[in-house]
N, C-alpha and C positions, 0 to 999 in steps of 0.2 A: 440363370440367365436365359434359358432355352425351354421350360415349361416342362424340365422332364427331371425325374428324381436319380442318382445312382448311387448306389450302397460305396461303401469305402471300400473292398472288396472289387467294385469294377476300375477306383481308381489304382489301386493297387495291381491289380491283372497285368495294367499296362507300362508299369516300371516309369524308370525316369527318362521320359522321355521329353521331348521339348512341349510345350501347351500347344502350340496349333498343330501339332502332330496330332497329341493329342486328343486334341477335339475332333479334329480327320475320324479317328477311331471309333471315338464314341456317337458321332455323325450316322457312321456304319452301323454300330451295332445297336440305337436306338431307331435309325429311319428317320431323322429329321432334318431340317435344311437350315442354313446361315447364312445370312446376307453378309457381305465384306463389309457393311457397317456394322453390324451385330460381331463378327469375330472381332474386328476393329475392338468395339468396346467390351469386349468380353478380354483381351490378352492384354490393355490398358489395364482395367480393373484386377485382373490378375497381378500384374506387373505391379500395379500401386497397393494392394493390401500384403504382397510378400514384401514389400519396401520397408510398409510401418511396419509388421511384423521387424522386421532386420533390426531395425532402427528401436522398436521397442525393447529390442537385447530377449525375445521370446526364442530365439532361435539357440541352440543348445551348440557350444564348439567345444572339440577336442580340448582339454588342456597341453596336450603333448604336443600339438602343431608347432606352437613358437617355439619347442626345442628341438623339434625334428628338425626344421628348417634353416635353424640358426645352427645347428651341428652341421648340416648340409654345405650353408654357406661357409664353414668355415674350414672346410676342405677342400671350400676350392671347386663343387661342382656347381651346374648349374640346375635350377628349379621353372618348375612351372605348373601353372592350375590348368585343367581340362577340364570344361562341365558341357551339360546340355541344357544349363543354365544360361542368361543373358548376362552379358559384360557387367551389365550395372550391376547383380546382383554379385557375382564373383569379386568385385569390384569392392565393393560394402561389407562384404562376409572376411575378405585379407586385410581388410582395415580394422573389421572388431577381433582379427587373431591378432594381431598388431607384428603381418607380417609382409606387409605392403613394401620395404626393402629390402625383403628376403628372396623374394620372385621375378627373376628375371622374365616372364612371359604367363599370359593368361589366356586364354581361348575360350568362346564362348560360341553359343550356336545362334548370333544375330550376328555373325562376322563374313558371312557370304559361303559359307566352308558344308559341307553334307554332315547332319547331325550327328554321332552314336548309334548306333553300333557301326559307322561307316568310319574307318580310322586317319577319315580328313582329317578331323580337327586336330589328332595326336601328329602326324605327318607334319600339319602346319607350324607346330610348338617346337617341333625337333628343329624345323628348319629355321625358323627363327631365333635358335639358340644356338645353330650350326652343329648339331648334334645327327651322329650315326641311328640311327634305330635297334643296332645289335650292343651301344651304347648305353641304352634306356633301361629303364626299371621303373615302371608303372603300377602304379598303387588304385585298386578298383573295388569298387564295392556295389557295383551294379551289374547282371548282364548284360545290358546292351552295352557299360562302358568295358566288357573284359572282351567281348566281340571287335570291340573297335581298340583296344589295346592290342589283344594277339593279330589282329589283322596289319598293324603296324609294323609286325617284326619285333618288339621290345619285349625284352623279360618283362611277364606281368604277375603278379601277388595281387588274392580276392583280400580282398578288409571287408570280414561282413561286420564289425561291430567297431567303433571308439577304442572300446581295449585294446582289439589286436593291431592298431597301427601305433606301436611304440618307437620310441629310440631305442630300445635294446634289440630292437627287429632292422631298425635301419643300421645301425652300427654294424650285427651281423651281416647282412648285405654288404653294407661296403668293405668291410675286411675282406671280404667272401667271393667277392665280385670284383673281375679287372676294368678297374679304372670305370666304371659308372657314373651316367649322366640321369640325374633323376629326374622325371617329368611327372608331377600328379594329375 
């Protein structure tokens, strides 16, 4: 979009962080300029090919989600999603887990709130659920989201892979843990 090439390697360097952060970065570290029309359609175009993607089912989930969740619900706590993703994407991705009644709250980084690793977003999901933050148990699998989890106050667990976020992980937790309020 911008006349400039960068390895997967420079998109990766900068973790998951929101796209116009993003671009902020690589703005920096290439030297080039963006009109607000050009980002305009550059975070459009972004926003519409992770869509089809979604929508084409190319996007890989957990199998274990629809049972972590529905274990969750079924004790009685409450859930929620935390991305530095947009609402619509979180939005589509708990519809293909088919846990879209399972979640009491979702937070996304186009909701007015300071991205990751800033622990707005999680602060916001607590209070929305009227939950303690000494309460929580957050599940991360990025640094900037494990920055803005412990900066929250909440017990926080890295998930670097699909494997390690089972139910036999959450079940110990919650045996393990008084009275926990999970936020994802």
């Amino acid at each position: 979009n911008f006349g400039i090439s960068i390895t997967e390697q420079d998109d990766l360097s900068l973790g998951p962080i929101p796209s116009f952060v993003k671009l902020q970065h690589l703005r920096n570290k290439f030297n080039f300029s963006v009109s607000p029309e050009q980002e305009s359609t550059f975070l459009r175009d972004k926003f519409d090919f992770l869509m089809d993607e979604i929508k084409a089912g190319t996007v890989k989930y957990n199998d274990n989600v629809f049972n972590i969740f529905k274990f969750i619900k079924a004790t009685g706590l409450k859930t929620g999603v935390v991305s530095n993703a947009r609402v619509e994407y979180i939005s589509i991705i708990i519809e293909g887990l088919g846990i879209s009644n399972l979640v009491d709250v979702f937070v996304g980084n186009n909701m007015g709130l300071k991205p990751k690793p800033y622990p707005d977003m999680y602060l916001h999901a607590m209070e929305s659920i009227e939950v303690k933050p000494n309460n929580c148990v957050i599940f991360e699998d990025s640094d900037v989201g494990i920055a803005a989890a412990a900066a929250s106050g909440a017990l926080v667990y890295r998930i670097n892979d699909f494997s390690s976020l089972s139910l036999d992980l959450i079940e110990s937790i919650y045996e393990n843990f008084s009275k926990p309020n999970f936020v994802f």
